[in-house]
C-alpha atoms as one frame of an Amber mdcrd trajectory, in Angstrom:
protein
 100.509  92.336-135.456 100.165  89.658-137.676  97.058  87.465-137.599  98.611
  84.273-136.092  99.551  86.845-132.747  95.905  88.431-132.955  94.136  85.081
-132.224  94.559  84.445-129.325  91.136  82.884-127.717  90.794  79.131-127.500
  86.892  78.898-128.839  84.918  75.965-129.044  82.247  76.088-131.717  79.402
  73.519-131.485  76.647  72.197-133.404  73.279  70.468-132.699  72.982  66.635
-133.361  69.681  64.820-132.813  68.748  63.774-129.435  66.811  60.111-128.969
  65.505  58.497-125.649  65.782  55.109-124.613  62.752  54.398-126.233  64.911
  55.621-129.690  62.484  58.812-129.969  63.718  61.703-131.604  64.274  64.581
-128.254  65.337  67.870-128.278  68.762  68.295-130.306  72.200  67.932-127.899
  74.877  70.366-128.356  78.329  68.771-129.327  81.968  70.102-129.633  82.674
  70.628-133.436  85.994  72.027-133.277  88.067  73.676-131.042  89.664  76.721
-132.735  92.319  79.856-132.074  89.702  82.885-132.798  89.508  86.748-131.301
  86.737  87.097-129.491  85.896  90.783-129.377  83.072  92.464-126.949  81.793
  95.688-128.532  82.151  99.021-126.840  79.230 100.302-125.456  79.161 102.946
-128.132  78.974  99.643-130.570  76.459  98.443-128.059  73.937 101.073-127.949
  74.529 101.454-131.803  73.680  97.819-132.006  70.646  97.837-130.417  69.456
 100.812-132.053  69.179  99.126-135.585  67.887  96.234-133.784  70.268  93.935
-133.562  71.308  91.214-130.786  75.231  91.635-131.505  77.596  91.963-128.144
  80.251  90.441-129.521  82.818  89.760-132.605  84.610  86.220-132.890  87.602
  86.824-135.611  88.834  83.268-136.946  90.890  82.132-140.176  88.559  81.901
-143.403  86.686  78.521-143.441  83.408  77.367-144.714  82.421  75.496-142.456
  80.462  77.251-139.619  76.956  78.421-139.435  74.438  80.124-137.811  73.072
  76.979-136.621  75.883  76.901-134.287  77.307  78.044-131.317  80.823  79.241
-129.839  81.769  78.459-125.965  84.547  80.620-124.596  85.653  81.764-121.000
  82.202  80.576-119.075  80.201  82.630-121.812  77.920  80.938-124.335  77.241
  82.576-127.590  74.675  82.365-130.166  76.328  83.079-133.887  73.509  86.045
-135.434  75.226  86.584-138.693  76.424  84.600-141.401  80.443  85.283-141.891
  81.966  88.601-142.891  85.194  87.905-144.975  88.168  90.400-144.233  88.547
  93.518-146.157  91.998  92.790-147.526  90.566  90.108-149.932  88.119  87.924
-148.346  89.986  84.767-148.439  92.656  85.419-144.659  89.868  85.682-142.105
  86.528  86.023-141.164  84.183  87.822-138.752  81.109  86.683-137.250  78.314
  88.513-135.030  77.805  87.094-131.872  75.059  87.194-129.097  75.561  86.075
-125.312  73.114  83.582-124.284  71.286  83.317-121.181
């Protein structure tokens, strides 16, 4: 399957912009869309899971996407009614880093 077929989602990925009042005060930051992308998004299996938690870490989820550079772990990726926090900065592919990349994702409450 080539990679085009694999991604399938439709992901939004979002990052914080400032928030003011009416009074022009700086408020807590507001979420906005920053692009709307084809990705893989990828629950682990519960083996992954309990693995996962055992070293610690908040990953329940993989988002696959093609290579860019510009998302962070100051932002977030909505898909299906779930809301994830991004916990890792990107993984590039194994066939020679420059096709795709992985990132470690976290289901927020």
């Amino acid at each position: 399957m080539d990679l085009a077929q694999e991604l399938c989602h439709r992901v939004t990925i979002q990052s914080k912009t400032p928030g003011y009042d009416e009074n022009n005060y700086e408020t807590d930051p507001i979420w906005t869309d920053f692009k709307k992308l084809w990705a893989k998004v990828e629950f682990l299996s519960v083996k992954d899971s309990i693995n996962a938690k055992a070293a610690g870490s908040q990953t329940t989820a993989r988002l696959k996407l093609r290579k860019r550079s510009d998302i962070t772990t100051e932002m977030r990726v909505l898909w299906d009614g779930y809301t994830f926090e991004i916990v890792s900065p990107p993984k590039p592919d194994n066939l020679n880093g420059k096709i795709y990349m992985t990132l470690e994702l976290a289901v927020l409450e």
